[in-house]
C-alpha positions in Angstrom: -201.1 81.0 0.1 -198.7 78.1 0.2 -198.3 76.0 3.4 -195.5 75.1 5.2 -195.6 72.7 7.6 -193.0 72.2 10.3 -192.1 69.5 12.1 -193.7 68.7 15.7 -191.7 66.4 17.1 -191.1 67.3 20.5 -194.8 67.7 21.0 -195.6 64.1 19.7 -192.6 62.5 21.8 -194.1 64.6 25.2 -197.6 63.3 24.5 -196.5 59.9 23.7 -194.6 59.9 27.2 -197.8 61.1 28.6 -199.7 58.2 27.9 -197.8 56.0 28.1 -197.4 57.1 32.0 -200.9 57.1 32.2 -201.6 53.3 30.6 -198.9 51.7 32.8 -200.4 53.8 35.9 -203.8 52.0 35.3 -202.7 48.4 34.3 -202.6 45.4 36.3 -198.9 44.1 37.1 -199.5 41.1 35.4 -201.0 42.8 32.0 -199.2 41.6 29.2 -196.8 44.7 27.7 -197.4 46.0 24.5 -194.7 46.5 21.9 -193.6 50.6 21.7 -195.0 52.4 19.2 -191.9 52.9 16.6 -191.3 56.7 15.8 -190.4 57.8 12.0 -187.3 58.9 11.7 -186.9 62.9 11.1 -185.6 63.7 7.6 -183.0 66.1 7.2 -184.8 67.0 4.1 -187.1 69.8 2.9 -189.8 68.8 0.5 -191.6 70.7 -1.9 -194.2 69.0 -3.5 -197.4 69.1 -5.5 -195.5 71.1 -8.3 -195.8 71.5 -12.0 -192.0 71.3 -12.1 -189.2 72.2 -15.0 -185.1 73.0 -15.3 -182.6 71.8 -17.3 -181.1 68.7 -17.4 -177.3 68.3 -18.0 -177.6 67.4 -21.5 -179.8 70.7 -21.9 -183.1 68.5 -22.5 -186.4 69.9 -19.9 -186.7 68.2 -17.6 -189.8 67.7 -15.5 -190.9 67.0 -12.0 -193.6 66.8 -9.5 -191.7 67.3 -5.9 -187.7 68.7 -4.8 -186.1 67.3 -1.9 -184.1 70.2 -0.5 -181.1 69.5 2.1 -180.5 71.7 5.3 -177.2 73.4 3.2 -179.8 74.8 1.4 -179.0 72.2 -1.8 -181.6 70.2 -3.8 -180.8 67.1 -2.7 -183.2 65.2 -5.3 -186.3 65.5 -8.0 -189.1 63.5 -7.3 -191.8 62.1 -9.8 -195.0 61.5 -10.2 -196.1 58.1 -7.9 -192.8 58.4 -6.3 -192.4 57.7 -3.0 -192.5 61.3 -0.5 -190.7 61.1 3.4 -193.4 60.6 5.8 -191.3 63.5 8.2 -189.4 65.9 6.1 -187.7 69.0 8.1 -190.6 71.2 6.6 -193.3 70.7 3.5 -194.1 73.3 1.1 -197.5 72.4 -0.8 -196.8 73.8 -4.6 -201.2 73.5 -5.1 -199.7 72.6 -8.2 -198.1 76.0 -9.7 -195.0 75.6 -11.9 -191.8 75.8 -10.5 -189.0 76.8 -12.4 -185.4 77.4 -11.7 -184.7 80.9 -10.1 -183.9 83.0 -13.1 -180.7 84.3 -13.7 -179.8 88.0 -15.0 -176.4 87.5 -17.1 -175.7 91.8 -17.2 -177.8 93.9 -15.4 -176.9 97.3 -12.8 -178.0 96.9 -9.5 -176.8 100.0 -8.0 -178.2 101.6 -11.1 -181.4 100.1 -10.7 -182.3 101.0 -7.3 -181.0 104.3 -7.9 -183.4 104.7 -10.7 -186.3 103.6 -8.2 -185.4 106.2 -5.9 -185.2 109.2 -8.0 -186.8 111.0 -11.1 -187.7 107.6 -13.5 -188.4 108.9 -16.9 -188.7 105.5 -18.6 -191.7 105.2 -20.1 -192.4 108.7 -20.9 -193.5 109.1 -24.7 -192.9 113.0 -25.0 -190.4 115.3 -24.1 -193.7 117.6 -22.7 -194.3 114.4 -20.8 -190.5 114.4 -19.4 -191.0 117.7 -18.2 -194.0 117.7 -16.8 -192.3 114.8 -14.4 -189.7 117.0 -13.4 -192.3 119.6 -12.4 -194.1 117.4 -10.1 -190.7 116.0 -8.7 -188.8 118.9 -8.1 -191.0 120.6 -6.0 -191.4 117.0 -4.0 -187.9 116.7 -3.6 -186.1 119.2 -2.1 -184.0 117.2 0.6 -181.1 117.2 -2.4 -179.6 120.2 -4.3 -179.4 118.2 -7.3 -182.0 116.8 -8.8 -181.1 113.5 -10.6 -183.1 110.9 -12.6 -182.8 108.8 -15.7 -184.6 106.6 -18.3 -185.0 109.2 -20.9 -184.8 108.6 -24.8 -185.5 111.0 -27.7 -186.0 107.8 -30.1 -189.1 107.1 -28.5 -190.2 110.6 -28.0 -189.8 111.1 -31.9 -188.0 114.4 -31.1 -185.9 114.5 -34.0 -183.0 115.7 -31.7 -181.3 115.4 -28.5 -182.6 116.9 -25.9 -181.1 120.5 -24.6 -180.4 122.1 -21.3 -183.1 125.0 -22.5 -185.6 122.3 -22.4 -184.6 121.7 -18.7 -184.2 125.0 -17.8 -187.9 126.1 -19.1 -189.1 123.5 -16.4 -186.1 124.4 -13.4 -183.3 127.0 -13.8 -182.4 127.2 -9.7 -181.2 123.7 -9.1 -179.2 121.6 -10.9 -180.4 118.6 -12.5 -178.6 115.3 -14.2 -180.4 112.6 -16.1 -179.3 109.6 -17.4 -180.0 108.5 -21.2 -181.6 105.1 -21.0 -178.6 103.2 -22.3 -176.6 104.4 -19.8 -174.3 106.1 -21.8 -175.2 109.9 -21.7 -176.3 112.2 -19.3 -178.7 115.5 -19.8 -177.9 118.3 -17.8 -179.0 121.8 -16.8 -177.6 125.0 -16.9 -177.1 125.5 -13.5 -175.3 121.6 -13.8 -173.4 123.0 -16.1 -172.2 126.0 -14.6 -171.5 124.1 -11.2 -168.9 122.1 -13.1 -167.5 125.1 -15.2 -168.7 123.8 -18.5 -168.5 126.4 -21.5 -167.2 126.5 -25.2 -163.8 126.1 -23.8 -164.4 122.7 -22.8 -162.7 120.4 -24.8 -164.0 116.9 -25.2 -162.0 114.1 -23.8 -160.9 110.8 -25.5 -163.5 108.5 -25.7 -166.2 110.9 -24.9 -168.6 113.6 -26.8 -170.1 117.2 -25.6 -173.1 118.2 -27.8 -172.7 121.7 -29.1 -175.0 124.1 -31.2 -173.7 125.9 -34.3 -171.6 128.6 -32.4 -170.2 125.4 -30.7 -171.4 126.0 -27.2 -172.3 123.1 -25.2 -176.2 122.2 -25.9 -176.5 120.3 -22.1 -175.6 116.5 -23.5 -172.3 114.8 -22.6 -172.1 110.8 -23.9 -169.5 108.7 -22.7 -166.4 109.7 -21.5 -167.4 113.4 -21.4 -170.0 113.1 -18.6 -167.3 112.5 -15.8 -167.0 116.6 -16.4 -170.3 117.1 -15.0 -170.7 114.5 -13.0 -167.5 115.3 -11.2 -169.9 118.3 -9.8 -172.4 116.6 -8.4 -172.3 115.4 -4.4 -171.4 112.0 -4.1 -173.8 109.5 -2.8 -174.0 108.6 0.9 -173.6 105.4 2.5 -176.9 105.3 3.5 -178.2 106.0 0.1 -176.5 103.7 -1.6 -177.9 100.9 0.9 -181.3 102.1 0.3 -180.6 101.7 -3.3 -179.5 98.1 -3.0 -182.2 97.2 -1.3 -184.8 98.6 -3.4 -182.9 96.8 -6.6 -182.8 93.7 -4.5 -186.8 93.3 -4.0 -187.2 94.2 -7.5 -185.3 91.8 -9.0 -186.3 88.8 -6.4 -190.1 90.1 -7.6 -189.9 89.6 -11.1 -188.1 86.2 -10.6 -184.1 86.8 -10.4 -182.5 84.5 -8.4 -178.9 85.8 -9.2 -177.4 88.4 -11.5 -174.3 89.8 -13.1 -173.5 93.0 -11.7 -171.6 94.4 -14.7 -169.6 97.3 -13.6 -169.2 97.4 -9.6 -167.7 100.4 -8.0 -165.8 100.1 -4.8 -168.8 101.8 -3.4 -171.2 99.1 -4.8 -168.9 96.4 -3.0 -169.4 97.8 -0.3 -173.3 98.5 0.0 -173.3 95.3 -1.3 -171.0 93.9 1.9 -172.8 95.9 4.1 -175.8 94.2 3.1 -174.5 91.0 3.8 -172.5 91.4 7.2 -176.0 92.8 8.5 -177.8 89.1 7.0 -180.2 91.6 4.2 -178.3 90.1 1.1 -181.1 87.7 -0.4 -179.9 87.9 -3.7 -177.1 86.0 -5.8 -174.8 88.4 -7.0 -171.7 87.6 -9.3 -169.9 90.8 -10.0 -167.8 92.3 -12.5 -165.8 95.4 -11.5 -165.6 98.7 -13.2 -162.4 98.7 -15.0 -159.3 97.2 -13.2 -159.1 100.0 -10.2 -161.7 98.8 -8.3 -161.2 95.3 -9.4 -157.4 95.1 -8.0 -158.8 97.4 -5.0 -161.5 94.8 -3.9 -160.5 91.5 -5.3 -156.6 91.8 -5.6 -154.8 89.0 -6.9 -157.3 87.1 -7.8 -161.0 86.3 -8.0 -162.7 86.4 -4.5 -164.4 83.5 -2.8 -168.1 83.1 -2.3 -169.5 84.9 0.7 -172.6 85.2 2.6 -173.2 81.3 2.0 -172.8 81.8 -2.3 -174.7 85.3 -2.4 -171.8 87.4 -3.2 -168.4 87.2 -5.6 -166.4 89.3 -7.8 -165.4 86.9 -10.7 -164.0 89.5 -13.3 -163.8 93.1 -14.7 -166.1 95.0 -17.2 -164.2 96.8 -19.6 -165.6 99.4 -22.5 -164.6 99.0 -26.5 -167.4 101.5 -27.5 -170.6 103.7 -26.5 -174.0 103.0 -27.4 -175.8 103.2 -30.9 -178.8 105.5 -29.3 -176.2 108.0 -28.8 -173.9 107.4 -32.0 -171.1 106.1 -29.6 -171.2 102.5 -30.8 -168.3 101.9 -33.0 -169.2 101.0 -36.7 -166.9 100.4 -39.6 -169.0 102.3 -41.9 -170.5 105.7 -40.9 -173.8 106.0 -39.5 -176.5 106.1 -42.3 -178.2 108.9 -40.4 -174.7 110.9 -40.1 -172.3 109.9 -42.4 -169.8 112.2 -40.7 -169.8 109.7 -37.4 -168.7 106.5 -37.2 -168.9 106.6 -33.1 -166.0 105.9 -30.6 -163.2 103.4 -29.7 -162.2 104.0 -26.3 -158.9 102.2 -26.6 -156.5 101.8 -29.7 -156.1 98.6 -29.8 -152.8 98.1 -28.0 -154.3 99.5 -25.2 -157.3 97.2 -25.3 -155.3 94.4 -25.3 -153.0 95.7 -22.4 -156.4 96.1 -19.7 -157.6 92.5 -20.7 -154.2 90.9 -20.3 -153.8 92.4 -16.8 -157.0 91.0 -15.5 -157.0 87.5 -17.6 -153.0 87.6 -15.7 -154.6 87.0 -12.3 -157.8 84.6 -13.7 -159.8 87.2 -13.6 -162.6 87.2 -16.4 -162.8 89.7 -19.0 -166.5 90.9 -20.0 -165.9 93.9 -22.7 -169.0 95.8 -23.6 -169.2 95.9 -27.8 -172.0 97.3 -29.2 -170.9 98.4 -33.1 -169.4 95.9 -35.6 -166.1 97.4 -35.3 -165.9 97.6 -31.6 -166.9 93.7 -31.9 -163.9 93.1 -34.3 -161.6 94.4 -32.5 -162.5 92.6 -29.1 -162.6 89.3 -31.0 -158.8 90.3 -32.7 -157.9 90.9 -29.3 -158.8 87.5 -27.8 -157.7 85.8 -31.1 -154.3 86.8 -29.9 -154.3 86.8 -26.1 -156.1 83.2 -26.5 -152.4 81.9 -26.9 -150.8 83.3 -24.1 -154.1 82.8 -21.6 -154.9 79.5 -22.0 -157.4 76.9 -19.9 -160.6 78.0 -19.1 -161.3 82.2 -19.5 -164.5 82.2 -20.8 -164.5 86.1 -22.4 -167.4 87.5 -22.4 -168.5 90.1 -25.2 -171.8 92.2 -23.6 -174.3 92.9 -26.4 -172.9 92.3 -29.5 -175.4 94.0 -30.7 -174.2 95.0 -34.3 -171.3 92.3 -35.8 -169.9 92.0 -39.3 -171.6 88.8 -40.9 -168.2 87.3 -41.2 -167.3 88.1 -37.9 -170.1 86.0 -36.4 -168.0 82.4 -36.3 -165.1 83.3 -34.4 -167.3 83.9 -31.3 -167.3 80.1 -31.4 -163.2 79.8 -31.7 -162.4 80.3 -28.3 -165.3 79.7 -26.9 -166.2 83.6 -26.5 -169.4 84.0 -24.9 -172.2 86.4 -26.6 -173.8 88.1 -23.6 -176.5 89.5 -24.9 -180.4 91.2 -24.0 -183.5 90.0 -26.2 -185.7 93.4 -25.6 -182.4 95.4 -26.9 -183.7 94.2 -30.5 -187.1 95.3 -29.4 -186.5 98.3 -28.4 -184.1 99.3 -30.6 -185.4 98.2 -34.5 -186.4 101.3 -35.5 -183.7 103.2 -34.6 -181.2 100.6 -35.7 -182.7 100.7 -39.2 -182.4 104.6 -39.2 -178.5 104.4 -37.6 -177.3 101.7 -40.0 -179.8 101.3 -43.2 -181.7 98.1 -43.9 -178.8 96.6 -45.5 -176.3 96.3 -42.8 -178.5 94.3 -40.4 -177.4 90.9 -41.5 -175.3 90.3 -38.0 -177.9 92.7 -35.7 -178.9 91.1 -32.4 -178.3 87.5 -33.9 -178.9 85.3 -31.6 -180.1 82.3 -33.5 -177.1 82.3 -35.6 -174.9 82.6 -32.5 -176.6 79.5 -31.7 -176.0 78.0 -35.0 -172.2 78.8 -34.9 -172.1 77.2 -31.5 -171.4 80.1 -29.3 -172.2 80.3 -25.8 -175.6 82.4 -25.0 -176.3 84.5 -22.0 -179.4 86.7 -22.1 -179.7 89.4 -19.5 -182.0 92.9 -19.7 -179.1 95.3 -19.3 -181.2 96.8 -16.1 -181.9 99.2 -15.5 -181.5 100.3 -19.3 -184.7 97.6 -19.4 -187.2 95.9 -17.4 -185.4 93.6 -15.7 -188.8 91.4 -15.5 -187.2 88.3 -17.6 -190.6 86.9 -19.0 -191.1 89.4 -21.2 -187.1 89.0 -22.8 -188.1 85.6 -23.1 -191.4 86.5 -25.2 -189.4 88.8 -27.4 -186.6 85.9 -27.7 -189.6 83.9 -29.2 -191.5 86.6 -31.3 -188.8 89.4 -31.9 -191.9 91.9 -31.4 -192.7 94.3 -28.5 -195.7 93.9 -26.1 -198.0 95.6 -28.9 -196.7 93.1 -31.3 -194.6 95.6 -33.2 -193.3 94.7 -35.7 -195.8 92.2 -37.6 -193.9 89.2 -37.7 -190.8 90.0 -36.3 -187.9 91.9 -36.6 -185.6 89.7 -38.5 -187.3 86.4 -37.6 -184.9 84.5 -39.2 -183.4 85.1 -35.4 -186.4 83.8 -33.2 -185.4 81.2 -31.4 -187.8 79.0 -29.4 -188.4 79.5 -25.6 -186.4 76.3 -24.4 -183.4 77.9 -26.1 -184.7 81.4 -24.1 -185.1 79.4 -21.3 -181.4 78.2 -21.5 -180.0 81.6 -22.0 -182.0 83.1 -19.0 -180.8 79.9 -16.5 -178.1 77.4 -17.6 -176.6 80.1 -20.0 -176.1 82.6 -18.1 -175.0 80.8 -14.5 -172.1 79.7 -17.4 -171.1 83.4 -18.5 -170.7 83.7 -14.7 -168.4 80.6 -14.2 -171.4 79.8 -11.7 -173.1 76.1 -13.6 -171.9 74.5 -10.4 -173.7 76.4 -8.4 -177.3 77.7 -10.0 -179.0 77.4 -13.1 -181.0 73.9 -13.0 -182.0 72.3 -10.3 -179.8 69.5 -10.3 -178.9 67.8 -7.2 -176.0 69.4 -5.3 -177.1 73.0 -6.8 -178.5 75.6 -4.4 -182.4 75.5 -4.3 -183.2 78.7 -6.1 -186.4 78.5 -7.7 -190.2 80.3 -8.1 -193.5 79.6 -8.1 -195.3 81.0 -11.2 -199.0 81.4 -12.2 -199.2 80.1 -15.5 -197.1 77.5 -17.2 -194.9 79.5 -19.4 -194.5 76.4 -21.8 -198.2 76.3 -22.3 -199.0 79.5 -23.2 -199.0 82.1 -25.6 -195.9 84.8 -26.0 -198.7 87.4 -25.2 -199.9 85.4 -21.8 -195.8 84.3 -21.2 -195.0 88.1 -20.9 -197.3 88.6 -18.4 -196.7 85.9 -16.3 -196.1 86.6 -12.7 -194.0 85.5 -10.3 -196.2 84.2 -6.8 -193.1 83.4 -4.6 -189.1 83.7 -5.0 -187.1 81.1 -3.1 -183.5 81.2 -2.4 -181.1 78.6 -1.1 -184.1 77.1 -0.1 -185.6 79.5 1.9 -188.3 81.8 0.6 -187.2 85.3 -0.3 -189.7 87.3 -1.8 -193.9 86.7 -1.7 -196.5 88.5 -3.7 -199.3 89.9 -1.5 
């Protein structure tokens, strides 16, 4: 365990007094006086030294250090090297034992209500089968009968090698009596029940809505899946959370995220009700966490933020910056937006969910107030047409707007260099590619992968990289994104070599992406990402150096203490 040690002034001063009483009590009247004993000043400084330090310099070099002087704001307040010279009294000492310190990890798109919700209720990430799936929801239902629903998530039939989407029959064989939503692991689908079905009067009338999908079997009756758009008409069924719940779920995303090393995040897609579980946290001092948010859509953005983006509160923890908005679905569920159909269903070629009038017409009335536009993009043609929207907005909105474009997963070859012409930053998740290589070679074919997850040559062309994990869609443990940013392979080293490797890039440019990159998506570099002098002292204590290892031993590294604003946030134990 690290040791801080605080300063003991007052008791040094009283037992100075006290002798010096005593002496003068004893002595002679004529004994010669003695000097008084000079006291060191106090520093109003924090030091934290005996460290294995790195961050990022502002030329984007590493830069390395051995001890951080940390001011009572919170602030670093200076780097100290080797031989250099240490206060004698700072306002408290934390002894490093020599672990690496980095900077606190940033999150550039993640979903922290999401995330905690997952915590909380059936998780089905991870499961390899759908007998596996269902065999969780018979040891949960029967555990968790506070709720009529039953809701979960983390499913997905690539990995299960099902062949198919999953049905409500396959729910029903496990529960018919209560009904049951779960969330596709991308977020953009949800699997639901009969009796989920029938609460929210779904039948072969139901028509689908624009910019949504309802699975149907060959007489066309709804088969229990509704992507996009078209799960508000189940949803719309289901008891809305309470307070209470959605407090439990922050915090449980909270200590998740400060475990695995996540200083601050991007909450992309905020609900009123988020901002306010959120603000609850902080009025009641519980918000730890840096979070930079991003409403969902402009309702709740004009709701919470109004005319323009809000201030920093809770001492930097909280801000909503900008607005998430939606040019597409997912490729898992044939919603991203290709300009080709799908190679595995050459009828599809996904979903626009705007023309592009309309597009254009939701990011002008945020970028009209400063807000920041973030628009998810997943499918080459959903990517075009966010780029041909800030190609021509780009004249009207000038200075600095920073769009963001979340994933940009799948992008047209020639479509790659005008990230770089107004400055459009790529957003995007390194264990996407890693996940998703298989089933991106079955959706597109092997010879329209030229511009899939390319972040080296988004480096190349000079765009602006933020890496995330697109929580709780992912692991939001970044360690691992970094190891496949460096290795384009999963955790068993899948596939040999790399998928792509002409897009590895090496773990200072991961590094970036996960610190200095991202705190710039957020319009947050003066703030957090490096440790510079005058930024807020975010930073962790690892147990490996990740520099000096292998991409099999980086993934695994573990975070031993989270520190925020200088104060400590999150211990292992």
């Amino acid at each position: 365990m690290h040791r801080v040690v605080r300063d003991r002034a007052s008791l040094r001063v009283a037992m100075l007094a006290a002798v010096a009483i005593a002496f003068s009590a004893g002595a002679p009247v004529n004994a010669k006086k003695r000097p008084p004993v000079a006291e060191i000043p106090l520093t109003e400084q924090g030091l934290v030294d005996n460290v294995n330090g790195y961050t990022i310099g502002m030329k984007g070099e590493i830069v390395r250090f051995t001890g951080m002087l940390i001011d009572r704001q919170g602030k670093v307040a200076g780097l100290l090297h080797a031989g250099e010279a240490r206060p004698q009294r700072p306002d408290f000492r934390l002894d490093g034992q020599g672990r690496t310190l980095l900077p606190g990890l940033i999150d550039a798109h993640g979903h922290v209500q999401g995330l905690g919700d997952q915590a909380l209720s059936l998780d089905l990430t991870g499961t390899k089968s759908l007998a596996e799936a269902q065999a969780k929801l018979a040891a949960y239902a029967p555990a968790h009968t506070g709720s009529a629903w039953i809701r979960g998530g983390g499913w997905n039939q690539e990995t299960w090698r099902l062949g198919r989407f999953p049905t409500a029959a396959d729910l029903d064989a496990i529960v018919r009596d209560r009904p049951i939503l779960l969330e596709r692991i991308d977020g953009h689908a949800v699997w639901a029940n009969g009796a989920a079905m029938a609460a929210a009067g779904i039948s072969a009338k139901t028509k689908d809505p624009a910019g949504g999908r309802i699975e149907r079997d060959a007489k066309g009756n709804p088969t229990g899946l509704f992507v996009d758009a078209a799960r508000k008409l189940v949803e719309q069924a289901a008891p809305p959370r309470l307070p209470r719940e959605r407090d439990q779920a922050f915090a449980a995303a909270q200590d998740i995220l400060l475990a695995d090393g996540i200083t601050a995040t991007c909450d992309m897609g905020t609900s009123i009700e988020d901002w306010e579980a959120m603000r609850r946290a902080g009025d009641a001092g519980r918000l730890r966490l840096r979070v930079v948010s991003y409403a969902f859509g402009l309702e709740p953005l004009l709701a919470v933020a109004g005319t323009g983006p809000t201030p920093w509160l809770y001492g930097g923890r909280l801000r909503m910056v900008g607005v998430k908005l939606f040019a597409d679905g997912a490729l898992g569920s044939r919603g991203a937006a290709l300009k080709q159909p799908y190679a595995d269903a050459p009828g599809q070629k996904g979903t626009l969910f705007n023309d592009d009038a309309k597009l254009k017409n939701l990011m002008s009335r945020a970028a009209m107030d400063d807000f920041q536009v973030a628009v998810h993009a997943i499918g080459d043609a959903a990517n075009a047409q966010v780029l041909d929207a800030i190609n021509e907005l780009a004249d009207t909105y000038k200075g600095d707007r920073r769009w963001r474009i979340e994933h940009a997963q799948i992008v047209d070859v020639k479509d790659l260099p005008r990230f770089a012409q107004h400055g459009t930053i790529a957003s995007m998740q390194p264990s996407h590619a890693t996940s998703d290589h298989r089933m991106a070679v079955v959706r597109l074919g092997p010879d329209r992968l030229a511009g899939a997850y390319a972040w080296k040559t988004m480096l190349d062309e000079k765009v602006p990289l933020a890496f995330g994990s697109d929580y709780p869609v992912e692991d939001p443990n970044p360690f691992p994104g970094m190891a496949d940013a460096i290795t384009r392979q999963d955790a068993a080293g899948d596939p040999p070599g790399g998928w792509l490797p002409e897009q590895k890039l090496t773990l200072d440019q991961a590094f970036a992406a996960f610190t200095t990159g991202a705190a710039y998506a957020a319009k947050a570099e003066q703030q957090i990402g490096s440790l510079e002098p005058g930024h807020y002292a975010d930073f962790i204590l690892v147990d490996r150096d990740p520099f000096r290892v292998t991409p099999e031993a980086l993934r695994e590294t573990k975070v031993l203490e989270t520190w925020v604003g200088g104060q400590r946030a999150w211990v292992r134990k």
